[in-house]
ROSE-4610 file (N, C-alpha, C; in Angstrom, 1 decimal, always signed):
// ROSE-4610
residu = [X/X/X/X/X/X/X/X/X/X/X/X/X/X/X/X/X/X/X/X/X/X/X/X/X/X/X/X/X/X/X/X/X/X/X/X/X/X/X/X/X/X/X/X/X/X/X/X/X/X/X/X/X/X/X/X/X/X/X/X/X/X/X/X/X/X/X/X/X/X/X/X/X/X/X/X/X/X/X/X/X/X/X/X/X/X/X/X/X/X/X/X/X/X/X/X/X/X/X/X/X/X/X/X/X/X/X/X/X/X/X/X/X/X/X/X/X/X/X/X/X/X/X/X/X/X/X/X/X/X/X/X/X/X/X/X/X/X/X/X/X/X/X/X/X/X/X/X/X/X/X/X/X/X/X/X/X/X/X/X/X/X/X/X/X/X/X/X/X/X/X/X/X/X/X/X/X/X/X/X/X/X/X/X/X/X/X/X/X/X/X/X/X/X/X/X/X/X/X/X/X/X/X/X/X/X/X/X/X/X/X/X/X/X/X/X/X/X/X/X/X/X/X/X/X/X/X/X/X/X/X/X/X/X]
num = [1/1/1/2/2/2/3/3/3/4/4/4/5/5/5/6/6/6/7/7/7/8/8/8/9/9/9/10/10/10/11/11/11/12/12/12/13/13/13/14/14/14/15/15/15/16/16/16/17/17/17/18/18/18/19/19/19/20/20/20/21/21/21/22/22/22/23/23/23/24/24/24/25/25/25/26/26/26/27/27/27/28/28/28/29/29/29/30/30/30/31/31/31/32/32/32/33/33/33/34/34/34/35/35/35/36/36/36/37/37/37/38/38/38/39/39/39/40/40/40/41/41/41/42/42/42/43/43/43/44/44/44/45/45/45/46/46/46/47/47/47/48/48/48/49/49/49/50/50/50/51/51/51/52/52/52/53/53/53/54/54/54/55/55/55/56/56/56/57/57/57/58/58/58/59/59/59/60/60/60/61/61/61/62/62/62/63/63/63/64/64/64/65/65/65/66/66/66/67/67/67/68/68/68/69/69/69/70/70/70/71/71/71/72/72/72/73/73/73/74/74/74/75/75/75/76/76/76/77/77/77/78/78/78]
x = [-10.7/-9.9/-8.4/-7.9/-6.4/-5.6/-4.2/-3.5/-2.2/-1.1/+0.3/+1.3/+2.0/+2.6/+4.2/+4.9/+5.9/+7.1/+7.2/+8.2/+9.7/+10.1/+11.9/+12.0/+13.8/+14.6/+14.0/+14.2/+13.8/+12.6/+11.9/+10.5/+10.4/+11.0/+11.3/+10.6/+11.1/+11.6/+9.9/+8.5/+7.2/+7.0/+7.4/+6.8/+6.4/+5.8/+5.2/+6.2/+6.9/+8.2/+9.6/+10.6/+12.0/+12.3/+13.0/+13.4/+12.4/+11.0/+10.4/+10.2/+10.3/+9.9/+8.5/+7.3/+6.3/+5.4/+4.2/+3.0/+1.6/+1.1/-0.2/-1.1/-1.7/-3.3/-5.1/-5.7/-6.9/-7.7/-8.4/-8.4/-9.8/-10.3/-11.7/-11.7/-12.3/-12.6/-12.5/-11.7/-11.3/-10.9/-9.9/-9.1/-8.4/-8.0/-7.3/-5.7/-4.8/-3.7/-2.9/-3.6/-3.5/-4.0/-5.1/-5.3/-4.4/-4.3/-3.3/-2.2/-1.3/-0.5/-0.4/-1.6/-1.8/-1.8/-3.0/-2.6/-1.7/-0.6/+1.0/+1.3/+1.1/+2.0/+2.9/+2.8/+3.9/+3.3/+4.2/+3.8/+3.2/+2.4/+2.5/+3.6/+3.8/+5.4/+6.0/+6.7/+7.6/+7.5/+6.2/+6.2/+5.8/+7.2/+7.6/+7.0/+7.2/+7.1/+5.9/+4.9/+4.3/+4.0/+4.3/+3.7/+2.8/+1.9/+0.3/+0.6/+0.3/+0.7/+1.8/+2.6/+3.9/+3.9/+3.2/+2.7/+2.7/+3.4/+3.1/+2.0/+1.7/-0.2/+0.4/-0.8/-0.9/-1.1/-1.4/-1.8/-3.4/-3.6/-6.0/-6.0/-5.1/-5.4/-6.3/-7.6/-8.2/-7.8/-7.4/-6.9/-7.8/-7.2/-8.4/-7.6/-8.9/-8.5/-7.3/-6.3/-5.1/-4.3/-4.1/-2.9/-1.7/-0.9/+1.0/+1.2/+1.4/+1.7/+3.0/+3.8/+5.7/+5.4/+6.0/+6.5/+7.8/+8.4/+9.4/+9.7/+10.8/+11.0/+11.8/+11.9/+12.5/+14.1/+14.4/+15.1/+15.9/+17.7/+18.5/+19.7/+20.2/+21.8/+22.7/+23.7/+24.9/+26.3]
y = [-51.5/-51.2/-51.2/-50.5/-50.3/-51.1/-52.1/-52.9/-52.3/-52.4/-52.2/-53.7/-54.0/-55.1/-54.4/-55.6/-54.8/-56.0/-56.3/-57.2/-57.3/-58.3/-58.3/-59.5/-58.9/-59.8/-60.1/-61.0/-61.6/-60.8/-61.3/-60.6/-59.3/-58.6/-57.0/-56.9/-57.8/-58.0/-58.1/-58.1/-58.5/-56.9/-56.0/-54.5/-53.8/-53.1/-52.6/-51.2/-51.0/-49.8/-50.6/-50.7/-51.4/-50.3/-51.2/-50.7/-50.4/-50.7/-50.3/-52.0/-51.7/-52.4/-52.7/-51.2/-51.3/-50.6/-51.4/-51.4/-51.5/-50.3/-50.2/-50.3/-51.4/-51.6/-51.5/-51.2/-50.8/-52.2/-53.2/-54.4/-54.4/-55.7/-56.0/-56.5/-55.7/-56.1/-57.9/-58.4/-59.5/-60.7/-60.1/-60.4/-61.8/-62.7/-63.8/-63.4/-64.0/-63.2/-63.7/-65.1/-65.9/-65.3/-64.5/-63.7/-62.2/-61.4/-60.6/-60.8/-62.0/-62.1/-62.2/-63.5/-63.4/-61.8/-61.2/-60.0/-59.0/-59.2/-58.2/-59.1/-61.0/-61.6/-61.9/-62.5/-63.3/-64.5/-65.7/-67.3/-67.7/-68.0/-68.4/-69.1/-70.3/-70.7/-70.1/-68.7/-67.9/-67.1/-66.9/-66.2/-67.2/-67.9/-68.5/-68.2/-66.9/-66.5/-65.6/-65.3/-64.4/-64.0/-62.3/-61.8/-60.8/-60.8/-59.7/-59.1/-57.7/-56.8/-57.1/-57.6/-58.4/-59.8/-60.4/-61.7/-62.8/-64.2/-65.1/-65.4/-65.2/-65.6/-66.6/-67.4/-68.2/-67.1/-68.1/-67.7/-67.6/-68.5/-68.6/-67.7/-67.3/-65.6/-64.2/-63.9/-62.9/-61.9/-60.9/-59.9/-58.6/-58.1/-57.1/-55.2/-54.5/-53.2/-52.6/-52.0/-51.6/-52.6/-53.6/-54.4/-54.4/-54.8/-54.6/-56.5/-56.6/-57.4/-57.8/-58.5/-58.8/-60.3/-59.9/-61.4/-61.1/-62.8/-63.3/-64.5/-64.7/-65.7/-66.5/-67.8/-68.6/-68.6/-68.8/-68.6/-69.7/-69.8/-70.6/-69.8/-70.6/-70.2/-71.7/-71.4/-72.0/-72.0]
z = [+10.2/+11.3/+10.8/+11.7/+11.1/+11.8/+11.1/+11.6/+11.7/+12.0/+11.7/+11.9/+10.6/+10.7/+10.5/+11.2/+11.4/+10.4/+9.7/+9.1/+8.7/+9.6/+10.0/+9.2/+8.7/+8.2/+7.1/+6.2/+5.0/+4.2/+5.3/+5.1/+4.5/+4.7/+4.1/+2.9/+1.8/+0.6/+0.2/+1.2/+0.4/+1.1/+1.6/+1.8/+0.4/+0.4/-0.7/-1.5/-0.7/-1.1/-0.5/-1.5/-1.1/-0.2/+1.4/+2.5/+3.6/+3.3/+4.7/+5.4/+6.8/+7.1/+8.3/+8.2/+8.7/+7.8/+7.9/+7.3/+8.0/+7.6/+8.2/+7.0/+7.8/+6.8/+7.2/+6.4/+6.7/+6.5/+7.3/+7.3/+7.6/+7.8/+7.9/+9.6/+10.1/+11.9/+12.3/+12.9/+12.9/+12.3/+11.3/+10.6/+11.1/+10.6/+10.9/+10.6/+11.4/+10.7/+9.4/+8.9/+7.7/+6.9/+6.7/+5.6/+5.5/+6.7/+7.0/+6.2/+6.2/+5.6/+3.7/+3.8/+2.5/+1.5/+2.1/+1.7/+1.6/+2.1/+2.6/+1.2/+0.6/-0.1/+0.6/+1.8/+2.3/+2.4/+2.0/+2.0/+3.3/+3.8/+5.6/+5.9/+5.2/+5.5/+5.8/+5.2/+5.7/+6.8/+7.2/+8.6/+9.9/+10.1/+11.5/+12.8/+12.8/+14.4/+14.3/+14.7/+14.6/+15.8/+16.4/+17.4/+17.2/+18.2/+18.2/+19.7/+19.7/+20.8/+21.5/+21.1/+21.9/+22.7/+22.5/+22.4/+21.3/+21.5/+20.6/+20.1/+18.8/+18.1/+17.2/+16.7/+15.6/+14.5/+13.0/+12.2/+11.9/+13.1/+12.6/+14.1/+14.6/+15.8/+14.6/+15.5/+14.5/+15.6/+14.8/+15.3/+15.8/+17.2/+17.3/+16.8/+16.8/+16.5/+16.8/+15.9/+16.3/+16.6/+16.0/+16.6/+15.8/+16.8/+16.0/+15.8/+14.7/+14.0/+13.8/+14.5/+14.6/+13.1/+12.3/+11.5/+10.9/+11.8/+11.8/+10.6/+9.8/+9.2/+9.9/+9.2/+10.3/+10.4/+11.9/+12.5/+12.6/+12.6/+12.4/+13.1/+13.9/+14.3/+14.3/+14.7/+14.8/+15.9]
């Protein structure tokens, strides 16, 4: 199934070509989004926030067909 993850901020830097910041992957039908990641090569630690169709998910969220993938690193203001 195909995924699209969309990665902001920091995160950039694990895309597969410098400067993109979305990725579509061809993935195994209910994917966890902890392996998702692993495979992009992002630490889980580093992805903070994660949203699925525009909704808050975990990292043990298995993902269904077509989903949009938001990861966020973590977030600090002042």
């Amino acid at each position: 199934m195909k995924v699209e993850v969309k990665l902001h901020a920091q995160l950039r830097k694990f895309a597969p070509k410098k400067g993109q910041d979305h990725i579509t992957l061809d993935v195994a039908e209910g994917i966890p989004v902890k392996d998702l990641v692993k495979i992009i090569g992002v630490p889980i630690e580093k992805a903070k926030l994660i949203i699925i169709n525009g909704k808050r998910g975990e990292a043990s969220d298995k993902l269904p067909a077509g989903a949009v993938v938001d990861l966020f690193p973590p977030i600090a203001g002042g």
